[in-house]
N, C-alpha and C positions, 0 to 999 in steps of 0.2 A: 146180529142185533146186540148181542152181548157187549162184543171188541165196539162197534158204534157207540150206546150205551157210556161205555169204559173213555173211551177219548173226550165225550161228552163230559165225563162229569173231570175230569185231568184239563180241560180245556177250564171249566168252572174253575176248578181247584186253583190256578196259575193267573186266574184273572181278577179271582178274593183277594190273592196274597196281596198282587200288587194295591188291591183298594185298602185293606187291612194296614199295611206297611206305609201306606200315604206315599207313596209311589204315584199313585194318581189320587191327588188328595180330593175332598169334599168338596166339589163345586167346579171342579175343573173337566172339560171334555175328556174322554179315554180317544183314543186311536183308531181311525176310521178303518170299516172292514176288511183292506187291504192290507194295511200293516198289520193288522190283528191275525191276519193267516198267518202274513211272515213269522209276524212274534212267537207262533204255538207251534207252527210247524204243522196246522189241519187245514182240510177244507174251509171253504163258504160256509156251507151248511151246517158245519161241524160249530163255527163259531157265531154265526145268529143263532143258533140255539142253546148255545152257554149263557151269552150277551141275555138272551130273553128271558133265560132262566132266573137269571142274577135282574133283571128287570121285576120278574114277577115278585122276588125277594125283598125289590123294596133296597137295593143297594145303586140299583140303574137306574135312569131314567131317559128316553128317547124323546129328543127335540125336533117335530117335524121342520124339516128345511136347514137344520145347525148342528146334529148330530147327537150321540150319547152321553152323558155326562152319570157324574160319582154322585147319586142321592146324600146317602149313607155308607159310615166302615162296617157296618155290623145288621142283622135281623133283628138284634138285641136292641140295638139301637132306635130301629122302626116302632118296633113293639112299644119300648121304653117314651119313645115320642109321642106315640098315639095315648098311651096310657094319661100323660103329663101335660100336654095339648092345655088340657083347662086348669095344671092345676093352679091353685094358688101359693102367692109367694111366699107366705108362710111355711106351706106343705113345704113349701122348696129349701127354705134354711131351717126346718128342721130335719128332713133327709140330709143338710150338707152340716149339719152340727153332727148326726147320727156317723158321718164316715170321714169327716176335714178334723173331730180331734183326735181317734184314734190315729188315721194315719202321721198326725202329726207328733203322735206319741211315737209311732212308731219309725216316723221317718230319722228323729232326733239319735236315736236308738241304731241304725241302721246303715245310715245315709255316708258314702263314702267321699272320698278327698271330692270326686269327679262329681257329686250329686248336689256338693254343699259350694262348690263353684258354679253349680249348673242353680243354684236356687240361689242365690248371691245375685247373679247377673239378671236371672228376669225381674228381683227385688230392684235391681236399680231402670230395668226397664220399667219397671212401673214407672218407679217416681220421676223419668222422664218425662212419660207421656201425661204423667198426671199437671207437670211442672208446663207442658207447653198446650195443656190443655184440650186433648187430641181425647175426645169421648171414646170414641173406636177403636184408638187404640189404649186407652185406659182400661178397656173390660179386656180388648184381648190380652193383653200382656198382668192384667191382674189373674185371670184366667192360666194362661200360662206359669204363672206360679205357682197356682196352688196343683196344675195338671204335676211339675216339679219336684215340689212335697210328698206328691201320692207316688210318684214313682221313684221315688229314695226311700220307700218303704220296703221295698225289695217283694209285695207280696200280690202274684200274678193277677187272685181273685178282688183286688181289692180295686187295680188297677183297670183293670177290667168293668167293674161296676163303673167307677168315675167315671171313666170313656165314654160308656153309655150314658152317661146322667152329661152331656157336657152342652149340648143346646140351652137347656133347662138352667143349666147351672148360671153359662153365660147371660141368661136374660135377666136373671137375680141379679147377678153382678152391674148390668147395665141399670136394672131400677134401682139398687142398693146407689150409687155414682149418683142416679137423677134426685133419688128423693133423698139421703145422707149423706153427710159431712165426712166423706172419706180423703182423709190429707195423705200427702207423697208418701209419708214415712208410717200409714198404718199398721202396715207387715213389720216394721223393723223390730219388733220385740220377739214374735213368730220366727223369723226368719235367725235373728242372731242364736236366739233359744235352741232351733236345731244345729246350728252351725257348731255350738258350744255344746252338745249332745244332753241337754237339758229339755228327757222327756216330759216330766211333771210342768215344766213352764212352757215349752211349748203346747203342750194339752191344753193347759190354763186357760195361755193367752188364745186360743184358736175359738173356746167353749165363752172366752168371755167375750171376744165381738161378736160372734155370732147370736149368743144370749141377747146380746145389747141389739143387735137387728131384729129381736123378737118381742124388746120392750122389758125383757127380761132381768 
């Protein structure tokens, strides 16, 4: 029971990583139970009950007739969603003032050749998408920037919070686009600020849009 038990949860283990690593991202079907033996190298058995496992966690979900699909990266994230479910959007930009200007202190501070190319690029993906007027993809690639920012901060737990907070965040960003006058080039003072390793103005500028979304 023990060695069952032990492959059981090794089978779990290998089946997180790839949801964690977006390997098999959010929304995409995982690999029907055949390939799933192939993949681990276990039983049938071995592997619906990892699969169910990671269902009961809230990471799975099972599509009568279509198959299993990526709910969620994280538990944190389930938790984090049912918590945030109602809240409102105020609640939401002041949690994303509470962690968008530190990180952006610290990303300015931090962020290397490869971080300030990687946050360059999704700033001009924004102002594409905003420029051809693609709502969808306006929150995602606004989104995408600021995911950019939080991870040139080099700092695991911080990264980790955003992650969790990223439904929530995106919906903000989607009614901030509906209801405010966000132009192509609203990042570009944020964005140069870190590129130019200007903590104080990037903090600045991050604490004063977000201020300005609170009426502030």
């Amino acid at each position: 029971m023990v060695r069952r038990t032990g492959l059981i949860d090794t089978a779990v283990g290998e089946l997180r990583e790839r949801i964690e690593t977006e390997q098999w991202p959010v929304g995409t079907r995982i690999p029907p139970e055949p390939a799933l033996v192939d993949l681990l190298g276990v039983g049938r058995n071995t592997v619906r009950e990892a699969v169910q496992s990671l269902v009961h966690a809230g990471l799975l979900e099972r599509r009568q007739g279509s198959g299993t699909y990526v709910l969620s990266r994280s538990e944190l994230a389930v938790t984090m969603g049912r918590q945030i479910a109602d809240a409102r959007q105020r609640d939401v930009v002041e949690v994303r003032r509470a962690l968008e200007v530190e990180a952006a202190r610290l990303a300015a501070r931090r962020r290397t050749a490869a971080d300030a190319s990687a946050i360059v690029q999704r700033r001009d993906e924004r102002a594409a998408a905003y420029q051809a007027g693609d709502l969808d993809g306006m929150v995602a690639t606004d989104l995408d920037l600021h995911r950019a920012i939080v991870r040139a901060t080099a700092n695991p737990l911080l990264v980790t919070l955003y992650e969790n907070l990223l439904d929530a965040i995106g919906e903000n960003i989607r009614f901030n686009f509906v209801t405010d006058a966000h132009g192509h080039d609203a990042h570009d003072i944020l964005v140069e600020a870190i590129v130019a390793g200007d903590d104080a103005k990037a903090g600045g500028e991050t604490a004063r849009y977000l201020s300005a979304l609170l009426g502030e």
